[in-house]
Every structure is written in structure tokens, then in C-alpha cells.
C-alpha positions as CSV (number, residue, x, y, z in Angstrom):
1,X,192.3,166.1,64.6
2,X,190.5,165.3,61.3
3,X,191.2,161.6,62.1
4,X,189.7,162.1,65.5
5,X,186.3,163.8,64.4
6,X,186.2,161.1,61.5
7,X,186.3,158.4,64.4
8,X,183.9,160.1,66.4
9,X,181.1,160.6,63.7
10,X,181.9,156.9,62.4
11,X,179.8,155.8,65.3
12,X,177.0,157.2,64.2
13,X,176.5,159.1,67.7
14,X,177.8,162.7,67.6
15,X,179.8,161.9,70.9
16,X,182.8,162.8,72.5
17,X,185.3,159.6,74.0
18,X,184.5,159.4,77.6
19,X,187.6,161.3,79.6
20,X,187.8,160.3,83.4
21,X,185.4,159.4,85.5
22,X,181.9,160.8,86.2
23,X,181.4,162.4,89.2
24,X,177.5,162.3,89.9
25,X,176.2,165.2,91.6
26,X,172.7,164.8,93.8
27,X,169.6,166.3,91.1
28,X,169.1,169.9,91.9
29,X,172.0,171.1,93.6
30,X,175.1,172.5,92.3
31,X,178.4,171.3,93.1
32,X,181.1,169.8,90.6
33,X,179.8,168.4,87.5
34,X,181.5,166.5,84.4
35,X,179.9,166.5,81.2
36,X,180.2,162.8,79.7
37,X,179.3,162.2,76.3
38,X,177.6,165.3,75.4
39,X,174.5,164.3,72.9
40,X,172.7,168.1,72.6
41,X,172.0,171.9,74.0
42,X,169.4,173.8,74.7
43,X,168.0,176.8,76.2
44,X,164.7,176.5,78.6
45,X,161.8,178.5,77.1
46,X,162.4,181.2,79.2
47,X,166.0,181.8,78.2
48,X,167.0,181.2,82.6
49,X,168.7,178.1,82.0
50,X,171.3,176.5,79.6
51,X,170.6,172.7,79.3
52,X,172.9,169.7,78.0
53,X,171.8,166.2,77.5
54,X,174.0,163.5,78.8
55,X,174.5,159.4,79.6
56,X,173.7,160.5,83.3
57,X,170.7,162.9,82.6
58,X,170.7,166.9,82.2
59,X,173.2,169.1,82.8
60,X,171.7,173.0,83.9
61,X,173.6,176.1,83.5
62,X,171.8,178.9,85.4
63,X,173.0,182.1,87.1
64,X,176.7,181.3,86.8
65,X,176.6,178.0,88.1
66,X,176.1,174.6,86.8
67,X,174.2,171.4,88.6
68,X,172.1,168.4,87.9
69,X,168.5,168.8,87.1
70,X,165.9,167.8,89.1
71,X,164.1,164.2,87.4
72,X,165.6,160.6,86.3
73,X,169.3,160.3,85.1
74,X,167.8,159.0,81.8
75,X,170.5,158.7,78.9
76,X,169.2,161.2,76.5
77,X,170.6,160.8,72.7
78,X,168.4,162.5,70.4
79,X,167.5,166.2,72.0
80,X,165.2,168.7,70.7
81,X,163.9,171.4,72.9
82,X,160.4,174.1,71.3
83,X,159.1,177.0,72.9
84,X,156.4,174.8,74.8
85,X,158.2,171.1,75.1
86,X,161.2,169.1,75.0
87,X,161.5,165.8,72.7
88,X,164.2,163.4,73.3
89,X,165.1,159.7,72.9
90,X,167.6,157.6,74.6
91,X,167.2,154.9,77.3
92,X,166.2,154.9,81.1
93,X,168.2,155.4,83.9
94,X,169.2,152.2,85.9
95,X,165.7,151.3,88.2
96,X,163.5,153.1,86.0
97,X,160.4,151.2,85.0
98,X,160.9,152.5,81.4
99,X,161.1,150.3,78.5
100,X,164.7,150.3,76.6
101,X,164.5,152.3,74.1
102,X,162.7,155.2,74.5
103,X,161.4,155.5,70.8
104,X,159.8,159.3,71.3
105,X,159.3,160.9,74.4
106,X,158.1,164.7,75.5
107,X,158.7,166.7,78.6
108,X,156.9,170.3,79.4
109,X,158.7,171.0,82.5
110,X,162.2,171.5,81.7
111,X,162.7,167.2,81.7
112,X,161.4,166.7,85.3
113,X,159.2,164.3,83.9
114,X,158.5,162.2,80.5
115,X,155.4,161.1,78.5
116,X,156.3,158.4,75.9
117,X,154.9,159.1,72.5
118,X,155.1,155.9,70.6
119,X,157.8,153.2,69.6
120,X,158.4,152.6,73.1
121,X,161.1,150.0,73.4
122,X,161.7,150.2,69.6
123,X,163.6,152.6,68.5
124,X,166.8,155.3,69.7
125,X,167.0,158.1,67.5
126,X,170.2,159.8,67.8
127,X,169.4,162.6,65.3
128,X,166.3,164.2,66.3
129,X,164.9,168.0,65.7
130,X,162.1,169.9,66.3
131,X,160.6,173.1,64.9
132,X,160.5,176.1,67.5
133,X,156.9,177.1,67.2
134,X,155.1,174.3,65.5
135,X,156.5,171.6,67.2
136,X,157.3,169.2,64.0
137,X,159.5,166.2,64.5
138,X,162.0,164.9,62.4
139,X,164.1,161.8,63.3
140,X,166.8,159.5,61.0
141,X,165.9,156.4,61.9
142,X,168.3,153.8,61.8
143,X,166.2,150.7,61.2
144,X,162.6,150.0,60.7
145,X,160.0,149.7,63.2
146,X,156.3,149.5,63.3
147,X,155.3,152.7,62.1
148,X,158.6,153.4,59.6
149,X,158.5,150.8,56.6
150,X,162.4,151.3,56.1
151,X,165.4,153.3,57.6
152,X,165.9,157.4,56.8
153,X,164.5,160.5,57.3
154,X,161.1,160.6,58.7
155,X,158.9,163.7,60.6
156,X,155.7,163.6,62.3
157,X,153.4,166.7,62.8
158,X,151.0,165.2,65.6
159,X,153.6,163.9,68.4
160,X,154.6,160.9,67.3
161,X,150.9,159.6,66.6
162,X,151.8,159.6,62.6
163,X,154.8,159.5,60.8
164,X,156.0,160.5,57.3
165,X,158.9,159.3,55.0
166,X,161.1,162.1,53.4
167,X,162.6,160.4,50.1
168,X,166.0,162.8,51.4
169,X,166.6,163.0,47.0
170,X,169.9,164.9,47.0
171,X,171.2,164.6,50.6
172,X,174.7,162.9,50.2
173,X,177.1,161.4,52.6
174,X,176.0,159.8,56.3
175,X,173.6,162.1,58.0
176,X,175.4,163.8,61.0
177,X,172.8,166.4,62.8
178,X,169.3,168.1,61.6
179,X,167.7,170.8,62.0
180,X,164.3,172.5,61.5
181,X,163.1,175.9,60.6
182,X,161.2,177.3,63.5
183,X,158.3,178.4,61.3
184,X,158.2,176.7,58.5
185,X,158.2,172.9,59.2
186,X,158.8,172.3,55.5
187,X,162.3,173.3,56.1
188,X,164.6,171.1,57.3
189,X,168.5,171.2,57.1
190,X,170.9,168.2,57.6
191,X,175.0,168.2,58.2
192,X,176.2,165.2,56.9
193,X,179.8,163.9,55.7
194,X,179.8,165.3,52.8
195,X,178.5,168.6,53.9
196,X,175.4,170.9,54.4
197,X,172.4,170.6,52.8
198,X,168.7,172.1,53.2
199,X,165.3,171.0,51.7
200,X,162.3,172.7,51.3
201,X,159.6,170.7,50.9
202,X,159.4,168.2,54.0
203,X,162.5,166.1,53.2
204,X,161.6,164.9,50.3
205,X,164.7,166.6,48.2
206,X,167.6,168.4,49.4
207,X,170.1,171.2,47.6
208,X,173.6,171.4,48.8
209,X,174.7,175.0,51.0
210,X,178.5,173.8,51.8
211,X,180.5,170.7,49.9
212,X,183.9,169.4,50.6
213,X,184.0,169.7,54.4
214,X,183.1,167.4,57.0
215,X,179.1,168.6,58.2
216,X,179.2,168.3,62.2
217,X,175.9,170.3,63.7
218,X,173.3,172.9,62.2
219,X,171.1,175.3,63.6
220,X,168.4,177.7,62.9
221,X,167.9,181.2,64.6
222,X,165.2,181.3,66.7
223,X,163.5,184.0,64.0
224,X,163.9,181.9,61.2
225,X,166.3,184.3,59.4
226,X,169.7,182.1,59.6
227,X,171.0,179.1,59.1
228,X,174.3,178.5,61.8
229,X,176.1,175.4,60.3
230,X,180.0,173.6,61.7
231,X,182.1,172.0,59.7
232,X,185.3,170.9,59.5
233,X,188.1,170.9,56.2
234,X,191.2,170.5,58.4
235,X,190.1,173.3,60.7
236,X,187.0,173.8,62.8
237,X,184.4,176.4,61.5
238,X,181.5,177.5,62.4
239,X,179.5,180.1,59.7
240,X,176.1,182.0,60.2
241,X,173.6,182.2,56.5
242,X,171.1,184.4,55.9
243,X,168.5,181.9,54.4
244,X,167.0,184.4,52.0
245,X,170.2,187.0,51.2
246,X,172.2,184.1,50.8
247,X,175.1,185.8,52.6
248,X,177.9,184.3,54.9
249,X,179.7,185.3,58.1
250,X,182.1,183.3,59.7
251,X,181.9,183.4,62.8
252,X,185.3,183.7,64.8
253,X,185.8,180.6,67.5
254,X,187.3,180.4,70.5
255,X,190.8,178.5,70.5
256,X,190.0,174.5,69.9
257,X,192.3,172.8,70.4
258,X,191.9,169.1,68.6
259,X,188.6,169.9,68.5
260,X,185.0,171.5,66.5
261,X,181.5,172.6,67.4
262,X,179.2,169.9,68.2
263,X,175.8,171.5,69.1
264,X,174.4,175.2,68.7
265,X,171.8,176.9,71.1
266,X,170.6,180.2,70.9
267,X,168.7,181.5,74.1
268,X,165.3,182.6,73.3
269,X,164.6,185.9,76.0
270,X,168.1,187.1,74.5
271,X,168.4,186.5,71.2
272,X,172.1,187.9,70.9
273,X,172.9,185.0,73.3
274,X,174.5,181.6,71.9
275,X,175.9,178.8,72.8
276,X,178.2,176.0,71.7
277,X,179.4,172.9,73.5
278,X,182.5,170.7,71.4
279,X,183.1,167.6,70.7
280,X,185.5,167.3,73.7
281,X,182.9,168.5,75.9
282,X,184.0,172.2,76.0
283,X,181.1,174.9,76.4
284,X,181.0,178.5,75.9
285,X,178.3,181.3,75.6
286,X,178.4,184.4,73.6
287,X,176.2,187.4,74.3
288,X,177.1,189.8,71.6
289,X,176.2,187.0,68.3
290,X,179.2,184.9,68.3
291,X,181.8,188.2,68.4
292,X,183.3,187.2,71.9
293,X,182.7,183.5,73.8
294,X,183.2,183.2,77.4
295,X,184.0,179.4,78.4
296,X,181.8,177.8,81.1
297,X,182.7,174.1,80.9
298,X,186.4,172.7,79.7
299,X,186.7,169.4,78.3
300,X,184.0,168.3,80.9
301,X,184.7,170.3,83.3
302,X,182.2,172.7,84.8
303,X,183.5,176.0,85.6
């Protein structure tokens, strides 16, 4: 397993390996689905519909059953979803009059449509986050472009129109997933491979949390009041912080086999509701705070 997860996060992608073949189902309408290289998960604003980010567009979870969602099979990698938009990267769906890359792009309906935001045909950020309520950006950027000097952290606080630098002082290892406080913009967390680490003050320095385990994803509660990070020292784990008491449950997983938590989504109309999706493209909610999981999707497979 540990040689597995290091493979997958040596691309740089936070993927899963493609298993079998996709079976496209027609945008809107439910019917089998197969989740193929997972790159995100998120909840729609109003908590109705569980959403996951794919090489052939979105995947919806609502009311027990899962479909396509309506809009372009774009090939989303970097996914960030706020209480009033979604942010994403990626490339466009074959036909689509889009330029390749995406650079920045925004949706406020649920990614029925895009509006690109700058570094259109540019850049693909695979790590990309967003603050819940005050819709900061922050992207690793993997080379430089016209508006980022050099590669690394950068955040922008007007859409894409300017962006920032973060010097990242302190961060350590090769970054694996963000994450940004839903208030406070100036917080910002980052699972990397040498662990979990958390600035505050834009970026600029970070201070360890967790060292000596592989940092997979990272999440903040919807409130602002915890940090959920995954890691993995041999075994999965997945652990919920209290940012300001400093305390630490561990949260108990569902059996993974040959596998760890990818992504973390907490739905915002319930906020004892969670989700996690895996690296081999296994999905489960919880509804009582991680305590029990029921799965929805195994390896792929919609259920």
C-alpha cells in the first residue's frame, strides 16, 4: 500500500490509476456511473447534492442516486467549491471551443457553465482551494506564467485579476492538497510528503501540525473551528483538530483496503454530514461527524 500511495502522489496529481473502462452516462440523468480519476468533492451550497470532479466532467450524488451533471464533460483537476461559486482548472472536453488549459475558471450554477478568470491556455493547477465565505484563492503552481514570476504557492483575493506569492518559509516536502480557512483567508493549510502544516499569515511561513507521515488531503470545517487532515504511516488515517484547543480525535474509517482518504467534504445545510472519496475511487458519507460511514460509490462504482 505505502508503495502504491507513494506512486500515486509521485505524479503530482492526487489521482487514482484508471480501473476499467468509463461508462459515460447522458448529463442529467441517472443510470450507472464510474468514477475515473477522482481529482476533488464537494457539496452544492445548499447541502442537496454531493459533487466529484472527474476526466469526464461532474459526478452528482443527490437523493440516493448518482448521475452526470448537466454542462461540458470538461476534465476538472484543481476543484474548489464557496458558499456562492465553484473554482476549478483542468482542460476542455473534446469539441469545446475552450483554450487548453483552463488557467482559472468560476461557475455559480453548480458547473453548468464556466467563466474563465485569467491564464487561459497557461496554466493547470492541480492543487487549488478556496475560502468558504470570502472566496480567496490559493493555487501551487507548477511553472511560471504571465502573472506568477516563479513556481509555488500563490493566492489571489479579486478572482484571478491579481495574484500574490506566499514565500511557503517552513512548508517541507512536495505539496500534496491545500486548504483554506473559511473565514480567515490568512489561513491556509497544506498536506505535503512530509506531513501537515498550517500558516497564518497568507503563506508566507508555515509551522508543522503532523510530521513523519505521508500528508494526502486537508480540510477545514465549514465554521472554521477544525482542521480534518489524512495521512498515511503504513496505515490510512484520517484525524479531526480543534484549531484553537489544539485537541485531536481520530476519526474511525471505514475498512480500506489498499487504500487512504483522498478528498474531504462537509455538507453545509447539515453540518454533522461528511464525506470522503479514496484514492481507489471509494466514497462514503457520514451523518453523525465521522462516527459511522455509509458507502455510496466502490472503487468506481456508483451504488
Amino acid at each position: 500500500m505505502h508503495t502504491r500511495i507513494r506512486l500515486v502522489l509521485l505524479s503530482g496529481l492526487l489521482l487514482t490509476s484508471l480501473a476499467g473502462a468509463h461508462h459515460e452516462t447522458p448529463a442529467g440523468h441517472a443510470g450507472a456511473v464510474t468514477l475515473t480519476h477522482v481529482h476533488g468533492l464537494a457539496y452544492s451550497a445548499d447541502g442537496k447534492q454531493l459533487m466529484v470532479p472527474s476526466h469526464h466532467g461532474l459526478a452528482v450524488y443527490r437523493e440516493g442516486k448518482w448521475s452526470k451533471a448537466p454542462g461540458p464533460m470538461h476534465d476538472y483537476m484543481g476543484f474548489a467549491a464557496t458558499r456562492t461559486r465553484i473554482y476549478s482548472s483542468g482542460h476542455p472536453a473534446p469539441g469545446s471551443p475552450l483554450p487548453d488549459p483552463f488557467g482559472l475558471i468560476r461557475s455559480v450554477d453548480d458547473g453548468s457553465s464556466w467563466e474563465k478568470l485569467g491564464l487561459v491556455g497557461e496554466s493547470d493547477f492541480h492543487l487549488l482551494a478556496a475560502s468558504w465565505n470570502t472566496n480567496t484563492v490559493y493555487v501551487w503552481n507548477a511553472e511560471k506564467n504571465s502573472r506568477m514570476s516563479s513556481p509555488g504557492l500563490h493566492f489571489t483575493l479579486n478572482e484571478g485579476f491579481m495574484w500574490q506569492r506566499a514565500a511557503a518559509h517552513g512548508l517541507a516536502g512536495k505539496p500534496r492538497a491545500l486548504a483554506v480557512h473559511p473565514n480567515d483567508a490568512k489561513i491556509v493549510a497544506a498536506a505535503t510528503s512530509s506531513g501537515i502544516y498550517v500558516s497564518r499569515n497568507s503563506g508566507d511561513s508555515f509551522e508543522p501540525l503532523v510530521r513523519g507521515a505521508e500528508g494526502l488531503a486537508i480540510f477545514f470545517d465549514l465554521n472554521g473551528n477544525h482542521l480534518w487532515h489524512s495521512t498515511y504511516d503504513g496505515n490510512p488515517r484520517l484525524v479531526r483538530l480543534e484549531l484553537k484547543g489544539g485537541a485531536a480525535a481520530t476519526i474511525a474509517l471505514p475498512p480500506l483496503k489498499d487504500d487512504a482518504v483522498a478528498y474531504i467534504a462537509q455538507n453545509p445545510a447539515n453540518p454533522k454530514e461528511y464525506a470522503i472519496t479514496t484514492f481507489e475511487r471509494s466514497v462514503y458519507f457520514s451523518k453523525d461527524t465521522g462516527k459511522t460511514w455509509k458507502q455510496i460509490a466502490d472503487r468506481g462504482s456508483g451504488k
